[in-house]
C-alpha positions as CSV (number, residue, x, y, z in Angstrom):
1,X,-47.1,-21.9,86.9
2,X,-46.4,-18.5,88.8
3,X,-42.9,-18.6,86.3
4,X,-44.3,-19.4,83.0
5,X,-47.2,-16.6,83.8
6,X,-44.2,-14.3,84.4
7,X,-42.6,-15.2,81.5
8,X,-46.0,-15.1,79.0
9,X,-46.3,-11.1,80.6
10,X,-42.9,-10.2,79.8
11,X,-42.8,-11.2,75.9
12,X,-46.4,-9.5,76.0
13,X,-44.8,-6.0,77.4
14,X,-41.8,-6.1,75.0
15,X,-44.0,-7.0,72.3
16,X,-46.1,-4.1,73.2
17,X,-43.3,-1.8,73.7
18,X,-41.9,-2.4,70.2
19,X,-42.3,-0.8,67.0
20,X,-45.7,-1.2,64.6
21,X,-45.7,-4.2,62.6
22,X,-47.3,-4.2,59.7
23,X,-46.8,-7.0,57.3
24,X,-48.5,-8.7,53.9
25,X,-51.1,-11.7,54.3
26,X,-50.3,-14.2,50.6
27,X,-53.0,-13.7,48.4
28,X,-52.5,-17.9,47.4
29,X,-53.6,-16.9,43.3
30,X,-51.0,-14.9,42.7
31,X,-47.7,-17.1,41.8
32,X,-45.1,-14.8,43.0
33,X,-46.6,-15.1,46.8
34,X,-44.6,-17.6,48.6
35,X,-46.9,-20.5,49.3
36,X,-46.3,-20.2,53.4
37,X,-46.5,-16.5,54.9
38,X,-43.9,-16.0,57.3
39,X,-45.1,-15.4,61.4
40,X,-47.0,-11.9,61.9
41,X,-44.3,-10.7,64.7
42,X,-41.1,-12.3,63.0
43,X,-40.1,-9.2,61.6
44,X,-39.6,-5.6,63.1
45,X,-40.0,-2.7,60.0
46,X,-41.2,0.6,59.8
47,X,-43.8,2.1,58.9
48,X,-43.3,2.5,55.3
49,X,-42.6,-1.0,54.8
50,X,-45.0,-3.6,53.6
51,X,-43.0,-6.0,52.0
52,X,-42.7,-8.8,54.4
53,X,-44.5,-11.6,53.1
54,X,-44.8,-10.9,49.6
55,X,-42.0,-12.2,47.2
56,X,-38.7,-9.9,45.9
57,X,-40.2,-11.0,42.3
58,X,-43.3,-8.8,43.3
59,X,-42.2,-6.7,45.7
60,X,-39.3,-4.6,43.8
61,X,-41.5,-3.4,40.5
62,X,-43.8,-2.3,43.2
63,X,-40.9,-0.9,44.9
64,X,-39.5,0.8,41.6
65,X,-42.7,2.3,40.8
66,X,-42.9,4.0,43.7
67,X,-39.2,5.0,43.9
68,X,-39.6,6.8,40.1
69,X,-43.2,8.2,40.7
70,X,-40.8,10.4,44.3
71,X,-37.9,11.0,42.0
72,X,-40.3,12.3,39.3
73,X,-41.8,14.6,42.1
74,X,-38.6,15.8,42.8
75,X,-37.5,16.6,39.9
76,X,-40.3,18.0,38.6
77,X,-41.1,15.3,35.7
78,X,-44.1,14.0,37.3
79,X,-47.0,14.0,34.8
80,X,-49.5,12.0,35.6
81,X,-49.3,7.7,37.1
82,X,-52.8,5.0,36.7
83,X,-52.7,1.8,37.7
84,X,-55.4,-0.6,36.6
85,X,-57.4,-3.6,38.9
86,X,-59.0,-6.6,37.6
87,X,-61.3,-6.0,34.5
88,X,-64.9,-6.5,34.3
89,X,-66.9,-9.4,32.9
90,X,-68.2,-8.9,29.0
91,X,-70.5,-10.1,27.3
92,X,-70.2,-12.8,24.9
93,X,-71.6,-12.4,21.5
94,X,-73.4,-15.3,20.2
95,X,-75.4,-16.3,17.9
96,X,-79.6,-16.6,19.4
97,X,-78.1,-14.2,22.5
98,X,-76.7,-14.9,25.7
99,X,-78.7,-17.8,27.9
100,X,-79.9,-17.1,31.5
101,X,-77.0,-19.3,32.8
102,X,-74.4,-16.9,30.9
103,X,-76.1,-13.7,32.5
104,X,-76.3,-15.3,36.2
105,X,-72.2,-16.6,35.8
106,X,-71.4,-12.5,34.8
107,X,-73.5,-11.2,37.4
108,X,-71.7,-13.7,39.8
109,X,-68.1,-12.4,38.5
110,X,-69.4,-8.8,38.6
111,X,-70.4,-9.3,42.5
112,X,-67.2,-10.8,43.2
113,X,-66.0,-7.8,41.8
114,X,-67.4,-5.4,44.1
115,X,-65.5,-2.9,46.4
116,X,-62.2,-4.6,44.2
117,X,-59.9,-1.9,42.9
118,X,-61.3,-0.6,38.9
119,X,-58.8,2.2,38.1
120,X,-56.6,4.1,40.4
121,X,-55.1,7.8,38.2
122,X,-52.5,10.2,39.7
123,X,-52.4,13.8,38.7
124,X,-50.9,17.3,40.0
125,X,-52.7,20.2,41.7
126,X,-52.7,23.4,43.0
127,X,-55.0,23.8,46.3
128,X,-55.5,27.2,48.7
129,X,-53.3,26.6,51.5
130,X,-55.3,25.1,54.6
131,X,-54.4,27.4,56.9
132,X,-57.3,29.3,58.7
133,X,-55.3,33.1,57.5
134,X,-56.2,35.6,54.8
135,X,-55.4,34.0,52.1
136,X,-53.3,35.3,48.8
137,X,-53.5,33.9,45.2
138,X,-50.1,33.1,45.5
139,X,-50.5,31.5,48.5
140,X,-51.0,27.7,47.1
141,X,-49.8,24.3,47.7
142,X,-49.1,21.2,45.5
143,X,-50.9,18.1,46.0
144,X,-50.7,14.4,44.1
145,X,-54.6,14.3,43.7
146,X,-55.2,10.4,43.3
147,X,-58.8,9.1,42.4
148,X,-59.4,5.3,43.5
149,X,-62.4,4.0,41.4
150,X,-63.5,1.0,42.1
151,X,-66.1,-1.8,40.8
152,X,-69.9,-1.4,42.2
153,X,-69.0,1.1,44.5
154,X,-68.4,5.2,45.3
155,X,-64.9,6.5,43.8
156,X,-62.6,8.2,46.6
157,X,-60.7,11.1,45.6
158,X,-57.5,11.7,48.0
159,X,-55.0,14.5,48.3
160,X,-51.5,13.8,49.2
161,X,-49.2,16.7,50.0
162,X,-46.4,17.3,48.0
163,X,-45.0,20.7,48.4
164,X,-45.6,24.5,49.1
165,X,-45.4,26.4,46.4
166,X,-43.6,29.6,47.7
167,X,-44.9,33.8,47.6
168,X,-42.1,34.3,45.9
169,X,-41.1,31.6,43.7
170,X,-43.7,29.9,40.7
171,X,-41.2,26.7,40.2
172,X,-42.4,23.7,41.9
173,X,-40.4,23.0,45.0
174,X,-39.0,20.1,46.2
175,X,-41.3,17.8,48.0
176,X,-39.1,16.5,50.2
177,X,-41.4,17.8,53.3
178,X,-44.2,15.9,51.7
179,X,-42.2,12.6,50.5
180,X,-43.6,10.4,53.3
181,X,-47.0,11.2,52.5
182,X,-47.1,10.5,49.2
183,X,-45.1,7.4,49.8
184,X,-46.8,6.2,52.4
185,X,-50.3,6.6,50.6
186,X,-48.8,4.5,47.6
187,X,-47.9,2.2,49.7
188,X,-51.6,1.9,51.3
189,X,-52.7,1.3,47.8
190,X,-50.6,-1.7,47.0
191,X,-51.3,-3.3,50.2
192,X,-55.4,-2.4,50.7
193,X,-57.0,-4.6,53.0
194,X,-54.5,-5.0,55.9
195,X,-54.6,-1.7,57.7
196,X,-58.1,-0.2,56.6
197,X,-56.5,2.0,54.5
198,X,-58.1,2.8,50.5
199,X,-60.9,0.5,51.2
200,X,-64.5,1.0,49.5
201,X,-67.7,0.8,51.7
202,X,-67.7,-3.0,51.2
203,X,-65.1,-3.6,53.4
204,X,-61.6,-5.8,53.6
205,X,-63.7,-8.9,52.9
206,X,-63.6,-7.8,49.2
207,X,-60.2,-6.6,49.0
208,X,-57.8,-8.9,48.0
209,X,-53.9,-8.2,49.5
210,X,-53.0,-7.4,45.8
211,X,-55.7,-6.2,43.7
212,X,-53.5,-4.2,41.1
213,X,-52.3,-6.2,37.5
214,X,-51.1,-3.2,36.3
215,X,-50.3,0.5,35.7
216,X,-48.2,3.1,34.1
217,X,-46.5,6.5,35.2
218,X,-45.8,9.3,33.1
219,X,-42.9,11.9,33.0
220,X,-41.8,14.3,30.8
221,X,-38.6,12.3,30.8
222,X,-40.8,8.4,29.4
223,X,-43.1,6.0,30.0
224,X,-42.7,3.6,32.4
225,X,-45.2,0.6,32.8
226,X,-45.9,-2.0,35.9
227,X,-46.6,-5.2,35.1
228,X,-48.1,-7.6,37.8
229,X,-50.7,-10.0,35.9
230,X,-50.2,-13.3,37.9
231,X,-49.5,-15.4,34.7
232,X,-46.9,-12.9,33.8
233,X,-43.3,-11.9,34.9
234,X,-43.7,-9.3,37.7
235,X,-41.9,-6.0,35.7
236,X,-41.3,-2.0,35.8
237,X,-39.6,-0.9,32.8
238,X,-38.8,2.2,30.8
239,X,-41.1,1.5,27.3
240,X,-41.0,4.5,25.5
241,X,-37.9,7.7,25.9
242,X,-39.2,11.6,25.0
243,X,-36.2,13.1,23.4
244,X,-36.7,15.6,25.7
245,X,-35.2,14.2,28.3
246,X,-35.0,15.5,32.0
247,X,-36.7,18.5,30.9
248,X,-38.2,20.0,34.4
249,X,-42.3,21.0,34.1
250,X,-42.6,24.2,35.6
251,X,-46.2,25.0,37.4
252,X,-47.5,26.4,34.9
253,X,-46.7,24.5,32.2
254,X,-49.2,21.9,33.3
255,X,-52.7,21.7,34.0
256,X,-52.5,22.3,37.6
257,X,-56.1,23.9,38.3
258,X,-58.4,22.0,40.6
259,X,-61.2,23.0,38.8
260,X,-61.5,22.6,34.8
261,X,-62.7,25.1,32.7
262,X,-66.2,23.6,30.6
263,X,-66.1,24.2,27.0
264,X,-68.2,26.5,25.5
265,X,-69.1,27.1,22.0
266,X,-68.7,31.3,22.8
267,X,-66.6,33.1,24.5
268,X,-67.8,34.7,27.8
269,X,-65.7,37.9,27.0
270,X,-67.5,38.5,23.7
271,X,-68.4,41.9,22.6
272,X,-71.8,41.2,22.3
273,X,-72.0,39.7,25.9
274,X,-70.3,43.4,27.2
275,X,-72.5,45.3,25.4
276,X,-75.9,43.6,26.2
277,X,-74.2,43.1,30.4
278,X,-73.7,39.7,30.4
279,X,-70.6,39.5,31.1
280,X,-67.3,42.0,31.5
281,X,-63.5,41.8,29.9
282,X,-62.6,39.1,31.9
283,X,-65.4,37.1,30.4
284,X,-67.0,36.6,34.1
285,X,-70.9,37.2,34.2
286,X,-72.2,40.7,36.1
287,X,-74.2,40.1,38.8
288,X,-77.4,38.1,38.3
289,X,-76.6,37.1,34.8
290,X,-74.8,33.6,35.3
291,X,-77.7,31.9,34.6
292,X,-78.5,34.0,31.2
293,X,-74.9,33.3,30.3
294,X,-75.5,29.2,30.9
295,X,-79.2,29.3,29.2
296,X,-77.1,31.2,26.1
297,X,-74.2,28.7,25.7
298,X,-76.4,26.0,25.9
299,X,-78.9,26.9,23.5
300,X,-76.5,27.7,21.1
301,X,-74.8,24.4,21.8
302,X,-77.9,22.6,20.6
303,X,-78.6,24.7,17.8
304,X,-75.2,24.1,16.7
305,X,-75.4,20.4,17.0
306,X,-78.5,20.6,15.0
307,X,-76.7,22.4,12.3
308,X,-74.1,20.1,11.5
309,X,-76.5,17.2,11.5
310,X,-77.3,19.0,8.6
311,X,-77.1,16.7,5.5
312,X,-76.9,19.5,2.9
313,X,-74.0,22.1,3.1
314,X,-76.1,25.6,3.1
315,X,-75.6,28.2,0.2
316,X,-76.4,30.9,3.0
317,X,-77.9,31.0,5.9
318,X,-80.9,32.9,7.2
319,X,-82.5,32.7,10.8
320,X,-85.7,34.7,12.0
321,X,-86.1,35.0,15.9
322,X,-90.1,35.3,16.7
323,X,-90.4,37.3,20.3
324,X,-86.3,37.7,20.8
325,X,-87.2,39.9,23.4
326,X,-83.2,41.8,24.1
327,X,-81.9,39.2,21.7
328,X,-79.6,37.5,23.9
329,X,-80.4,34.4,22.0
330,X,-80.3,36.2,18.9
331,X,-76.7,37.4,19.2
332,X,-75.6,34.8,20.9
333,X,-76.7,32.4,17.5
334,X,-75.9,34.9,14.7
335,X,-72.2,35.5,16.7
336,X,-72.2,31.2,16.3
337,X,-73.4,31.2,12.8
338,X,-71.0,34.0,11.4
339,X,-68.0,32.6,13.0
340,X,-68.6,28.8,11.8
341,X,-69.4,30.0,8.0
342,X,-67.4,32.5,7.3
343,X,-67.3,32.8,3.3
344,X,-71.3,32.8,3.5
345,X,-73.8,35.2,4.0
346,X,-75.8,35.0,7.3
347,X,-78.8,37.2,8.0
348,X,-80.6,37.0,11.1
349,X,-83.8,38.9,12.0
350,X,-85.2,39.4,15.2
351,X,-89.1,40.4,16.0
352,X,-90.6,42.1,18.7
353,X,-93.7,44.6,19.6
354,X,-91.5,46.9,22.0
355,X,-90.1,49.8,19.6
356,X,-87.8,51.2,21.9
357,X,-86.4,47.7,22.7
358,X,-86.3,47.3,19.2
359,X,-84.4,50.8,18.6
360,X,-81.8,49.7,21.6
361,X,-80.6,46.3,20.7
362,X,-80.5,47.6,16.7
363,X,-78.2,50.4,18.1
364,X,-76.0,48.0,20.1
365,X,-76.0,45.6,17.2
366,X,-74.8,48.4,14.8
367,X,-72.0,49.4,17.1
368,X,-70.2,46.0,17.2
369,X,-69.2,46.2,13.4
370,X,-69.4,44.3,10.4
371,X,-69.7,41.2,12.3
372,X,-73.3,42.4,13.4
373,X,-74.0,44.0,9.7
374,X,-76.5,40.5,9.2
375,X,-78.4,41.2,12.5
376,X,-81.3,43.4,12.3
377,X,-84.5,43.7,14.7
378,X,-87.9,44.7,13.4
379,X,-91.1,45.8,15.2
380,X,-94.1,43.6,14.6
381,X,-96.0,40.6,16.2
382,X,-96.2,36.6,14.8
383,X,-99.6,37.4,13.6
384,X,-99.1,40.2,11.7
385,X,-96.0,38.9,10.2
386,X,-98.1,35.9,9.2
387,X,-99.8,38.7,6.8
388,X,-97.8,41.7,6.7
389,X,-94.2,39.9,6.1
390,X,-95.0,37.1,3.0
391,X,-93.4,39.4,0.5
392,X,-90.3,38.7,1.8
393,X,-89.3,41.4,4.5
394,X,-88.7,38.3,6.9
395,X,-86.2,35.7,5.7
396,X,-84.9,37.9,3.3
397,X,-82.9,37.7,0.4
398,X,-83.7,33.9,0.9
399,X,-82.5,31.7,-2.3
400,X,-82.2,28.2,-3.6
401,X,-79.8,26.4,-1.0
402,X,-80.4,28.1,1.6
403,X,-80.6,27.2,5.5
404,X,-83.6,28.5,6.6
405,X,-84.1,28.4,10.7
406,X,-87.3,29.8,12.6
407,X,-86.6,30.3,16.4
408,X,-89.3,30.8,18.9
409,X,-88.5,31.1,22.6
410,X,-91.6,32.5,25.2
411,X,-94.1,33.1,22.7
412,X,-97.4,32.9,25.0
413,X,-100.2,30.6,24.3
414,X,-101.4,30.1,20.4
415,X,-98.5,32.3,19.5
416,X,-96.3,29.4,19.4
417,X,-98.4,27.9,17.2
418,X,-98.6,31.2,14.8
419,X,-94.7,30.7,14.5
420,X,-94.8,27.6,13.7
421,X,-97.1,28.0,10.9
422,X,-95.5,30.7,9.8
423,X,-92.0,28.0,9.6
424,X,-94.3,25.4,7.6
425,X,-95.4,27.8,5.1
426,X,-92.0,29.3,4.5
427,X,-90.2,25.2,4.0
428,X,-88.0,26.2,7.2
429,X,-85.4,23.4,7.6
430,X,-84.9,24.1,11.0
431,X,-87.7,24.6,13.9
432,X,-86.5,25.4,17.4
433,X,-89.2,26.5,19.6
434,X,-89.9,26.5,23.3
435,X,-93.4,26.7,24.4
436,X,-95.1,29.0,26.9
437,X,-97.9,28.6,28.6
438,X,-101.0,26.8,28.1
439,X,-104.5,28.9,27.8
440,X,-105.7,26.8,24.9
441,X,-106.1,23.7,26.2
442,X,-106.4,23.7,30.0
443,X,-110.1,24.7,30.0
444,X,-110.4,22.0,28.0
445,X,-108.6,19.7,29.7
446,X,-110.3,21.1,33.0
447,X,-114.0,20.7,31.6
448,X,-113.1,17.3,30.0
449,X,-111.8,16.3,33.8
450,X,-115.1,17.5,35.5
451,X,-117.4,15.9,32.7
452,X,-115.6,12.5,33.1
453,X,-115.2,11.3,36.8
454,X,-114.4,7.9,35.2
455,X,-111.7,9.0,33.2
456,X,-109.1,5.9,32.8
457,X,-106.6,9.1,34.5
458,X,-109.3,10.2,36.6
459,X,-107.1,9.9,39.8
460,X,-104.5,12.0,38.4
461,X,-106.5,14.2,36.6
462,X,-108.8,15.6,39.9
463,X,-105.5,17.1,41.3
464,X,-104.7,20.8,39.3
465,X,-101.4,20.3,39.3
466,X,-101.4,17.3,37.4
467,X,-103.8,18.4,34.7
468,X,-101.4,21.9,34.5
469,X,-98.4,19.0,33.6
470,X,-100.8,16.9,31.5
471,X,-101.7,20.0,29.8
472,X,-98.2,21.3,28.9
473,X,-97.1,17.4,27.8
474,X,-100.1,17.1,25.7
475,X,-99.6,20.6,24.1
476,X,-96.2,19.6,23.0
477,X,-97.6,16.5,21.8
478,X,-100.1,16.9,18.8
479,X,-97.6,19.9,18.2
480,X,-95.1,17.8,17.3
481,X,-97.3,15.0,15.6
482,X,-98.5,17.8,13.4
483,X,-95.3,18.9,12.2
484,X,-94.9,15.5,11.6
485,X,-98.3,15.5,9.4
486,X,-96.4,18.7,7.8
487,X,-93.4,16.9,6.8
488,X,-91.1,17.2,9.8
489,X,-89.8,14.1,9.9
490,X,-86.7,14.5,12.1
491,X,-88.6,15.8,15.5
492,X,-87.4,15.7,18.9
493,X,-89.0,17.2,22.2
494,X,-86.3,16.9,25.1
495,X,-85.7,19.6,27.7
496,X,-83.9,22.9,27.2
497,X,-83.7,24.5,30.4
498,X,-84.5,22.6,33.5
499,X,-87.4,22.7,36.4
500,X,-84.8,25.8,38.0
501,X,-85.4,27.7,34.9
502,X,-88.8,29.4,33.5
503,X,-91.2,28.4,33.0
504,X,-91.5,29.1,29.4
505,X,-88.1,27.6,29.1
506,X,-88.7,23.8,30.0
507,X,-89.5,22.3,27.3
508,X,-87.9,22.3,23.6
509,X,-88.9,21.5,20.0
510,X,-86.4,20.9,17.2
511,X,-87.3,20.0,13.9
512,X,-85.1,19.2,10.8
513,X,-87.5,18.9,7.4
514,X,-86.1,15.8,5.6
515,X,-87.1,14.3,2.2
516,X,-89.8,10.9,2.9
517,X,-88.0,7.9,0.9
518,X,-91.6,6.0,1.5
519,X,-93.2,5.6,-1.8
520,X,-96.9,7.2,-2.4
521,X,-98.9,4.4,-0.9
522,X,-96.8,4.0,2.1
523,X,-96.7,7.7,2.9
524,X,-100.7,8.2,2.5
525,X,-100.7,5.2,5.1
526,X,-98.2,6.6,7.6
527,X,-100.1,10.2,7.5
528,X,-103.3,8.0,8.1
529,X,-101.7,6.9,11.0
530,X,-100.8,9.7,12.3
531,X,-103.8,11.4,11.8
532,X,-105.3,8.9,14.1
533,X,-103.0,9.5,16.6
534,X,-103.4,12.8,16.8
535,X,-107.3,12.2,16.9
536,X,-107.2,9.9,19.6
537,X,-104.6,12.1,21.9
538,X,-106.9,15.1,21.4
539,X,-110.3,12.9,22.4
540,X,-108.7,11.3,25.4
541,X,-108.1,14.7,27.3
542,X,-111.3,16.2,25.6
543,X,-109.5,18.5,22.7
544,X,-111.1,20.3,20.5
545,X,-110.0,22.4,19.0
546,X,-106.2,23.4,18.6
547,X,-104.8,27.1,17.5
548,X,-102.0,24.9,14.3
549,X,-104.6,22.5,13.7
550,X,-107.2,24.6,13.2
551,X,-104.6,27.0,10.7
552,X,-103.0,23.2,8.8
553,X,-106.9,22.2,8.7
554,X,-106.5,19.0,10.9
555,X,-109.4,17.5,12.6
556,X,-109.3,16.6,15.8
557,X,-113.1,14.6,15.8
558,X,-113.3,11.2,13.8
559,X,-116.7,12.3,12.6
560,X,-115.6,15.4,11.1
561,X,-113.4,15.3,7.7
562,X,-110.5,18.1,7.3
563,X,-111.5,21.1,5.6
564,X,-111.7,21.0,1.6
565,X,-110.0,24.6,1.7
566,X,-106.4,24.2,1.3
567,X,-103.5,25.4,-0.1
568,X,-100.8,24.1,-2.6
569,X,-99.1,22.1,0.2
570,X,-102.2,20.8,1.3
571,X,-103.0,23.4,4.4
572,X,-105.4,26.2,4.8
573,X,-104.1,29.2,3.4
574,X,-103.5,31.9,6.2
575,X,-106.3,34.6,6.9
């Protein structure tokens, strides 16, 4: 006994002494795995070799890929590599729908999906050096960024070194101080599950020791592709030659920045943006402007998509701006409009009460050339213009054809409503507006409140800073059902600028005037239904009265009829 105990410690301390082991469980439903795996400590190999168990037929593709994706790296060919897991479950169609047994079998593949490899991409870039120094912008290193997605649970984004780009030098260098890095972290991928390594929160138990069919890598020398399907012939071959062969990608002829510029309908280095202080030269917003810069890209971004859901191509365009304030929004559009129809005429007024705001942005507007000829600002207020302005001062020069778009952004209270009036009467085909605050109807909604204890929203309602939300919602609501009632088919109400934003900025209407293809009958119906929508939203917070109601002679009480006085288009005439 006292010799075989001897003998059991010494193969214990040699094993102990020796070098890491790491070898390949089978994976028994993939063909190319030999049936019986070999003994864990049969074979002594290093580090970067995981091939023990698993057969030559599989192993060298996997080995090849690897090999090409290094020599690529060194030879500065590497574009790009992805390499694909096991696809997702999908839905049959069938005729009468899918049965409850065929969604519980897809929900059972999906689950045995989870935490298995989805899609695994490659891709070069440049990070700042980590070295705790001062740093230069020269002083960079190269990384193989690889993003492991995978089914039902978080991505993992990894950075393998590759090489240092040098002070002094722009090419890419040669990575051979970063080969076993980049080796070693392919080989993790291909063998996930054994060591811990590239696993998802769910653990090994849902790794399989092979969960990659396929892939591809990219050089500016082919394509290659990696075939490992397990009812196919385990391949890595060469399937498609660029006739440029061999030709080395320098550092900056690729995409190489970490962080990717968003698109944006204008450019951040505009005139216009200089000379109202957005931004400077270089097209970087001056301080405290970012957000101004954002909130002008994006709005023209929606009115833009508006636009060309146009289904008429304009003959001109004009665009009135009620309340521009410094007409950030106003240049930013008219620069948008110019630039995408160039052969037509677009004329773009801007109102405001403030004259010497009016004479400054008219002065900076005149000093950005014949661009900015179309862009004028005018003193007034949406009232007045609702009186002053019918004879054709606003919208001008407005003819047969012609795309006619009213803008109202921050217009306080009823004046909102004045501008949207003023869009009715004029047949705007475009109405973008984005309502301010609420005076009209939150003593109303507040009196209503007190009045009705028993309210079906009663609960809600007795806090104030509920009825202030039910009181903007509502607002926007028989807004939009009236434009409706005025024609306004096409509406939508979505969010422009979000909860970080002002306040008279959170909310948007856009409105596109489209011809009814409902016959007489059917459209005196549907108005009958709205109108009784629009009745019963206004009675069940307590309305009574509403500032574009009251001017479009809409009821908002069952017992009273609309007002008799009305003009051709069936709405009270303006006073």
């Amino acid at each position: 006994m006292r010799a075989l105990s001897s003998t059991v410690y010494a193969i214990t301390l040699l094993l102990h002494r020796s070098a890491p082991i790491i070898a390949f469980s089978p994976s028994l439903h993939h063909k190319f795995y030999k049936s019986s795996p070999p003994t864990r400590f049969t074979h002594q190999r290093s580090r970067l070799d995981f091939s023990s168990d698993v057969s030559n037929d599989v192993q060298k593709p996997i080995d090849d890929f690897i090999a090409s994706t290094l020599e690529s790296l060194e030879a500065g060919t590497f574009e790009g590599f992805s390499l694909k897991g096991p696809p997702a479950p999908r839905k049959r169609k069938r005729k009468g729908g899918q049965t409850e047994s065929d969604k519980q079998a897809i929900e059972e593949r999906r689950e045995k999906l989870r935490g298995k490899y989805k899609q695994i991409t490659g891709r070069l870039v440049l990070l700042e050096a980590r070295k705790k120094r001062k740093r230069t912008k020269s002083d960079s290193e190269l990384y193989l960024q690889t993003t492991i997605k995978y089914h039902l649970a978080t991505d993992v984004a990894k950075n393998w070194k590759v090489s240092v780009q040098g002070k002094e030098n722009s090419e890419v260098a040669s990575p051979r101080e970063g080969r076993n890095e980049v080796e070693l972290g392919l080989r993790q991928i291909f063998q996930a599950g054994e060591d811990g390594g590239n696993l998802s929160e769910w653990g090994a138990h849902n790794m399989d020791r092979l969960d990659i069919i396929g892939g591809q890598l990219v050089t500016s020398c082919g394509t290659y592709e990696l075939q490992l399907q397990p009812k196919h012939k385990a391949i890595f071959k060469l399937t498609k030659k660029n006739g440029k062969g061999g030709a080395k990608t320098q550092a900056g002829e690729s995409n190489l920045s970490h962080d990717r510029k968003k698109r944006a309908p204008l450019s951040p280095s505009s005139p216009f943006f200089q000379a109202l202080g957005i931004s400077n030269s270089d097209g970087k917003p001056t301080k405290g402007m970012a957000s101004k810069l954002r909130q002008c890209q994006r709005f023209v971004e929606i009115v833009a998509n508006l636009v060309d859901a146009s289904p008429t191509t304009p003959s001109s365009v004009r665009v009135v701006d009620f309340g521009c304030g410094r007409g950030y929004l106003t240049f930013s559009l008219h620069s948008h409009l110019v630039a995408k129809f160039e052969s037509m005429d677009v004329q773009t007024q801007g109102l405001d009460r403030r004259p010497k705001l009016i004479a400054e942005i008219n002065g900076i507007a005149r000093s950005l050339g014949d661009e900015y000829d179309g862009l004028n600002f005018i003193e007034g207020t949406i009232g007045e213009t609702n009186v002053q302005f019918l004879d054709g001062n606003v919208l001008p020069g407005t003819s047969e054809g012609a795309l006619k778009i009213v803008i109202c952004l921050h217009a306080c209270d009823t004046a909102t409503d004045d501008a949207l009036w003023f869009a009715i009467c004029h047949n705007a085909d475009l109405i973008i507006t984005a309502p301010c605050c609420q005076h009209e109807l939150r003593p109303q909604i507040d009196a209503h409140a007190r009045e009705n204890p028993n309210h079906p929203l009663g609960e809600m309602l007795r806090h104030s800073i509920y009825r202030e939300r039910f009181t903007e919602m509502t607002t926007d609501a028989l807004r939009a059902t009236l434009l409706e009632i005025a024609g306004y088919e096409s509406t939508n109400v979505f969010e422009f600028i979000g909860s970080g934003g002002t306040r008279a900025c959170q909310a948007g209407f856009f409105r596109q005037k489209v011809k009814s293809s409902r016959s007489k009958k059917r459209q005196h119906a549907w108005l009958q239904e709205r109108r009784s929508k629009l009745i019963e939203l206004a009675q069940m917070y307590g309305i009574k009265r509403q500032r574009l109601a009251t001017l479009m002679g809409e009821s908002l009480d069952h017992d009273v009829t609309s007002s008799s006085t009305s003009s051709k288009t069936g709405m009270m005439p303006l006073n």
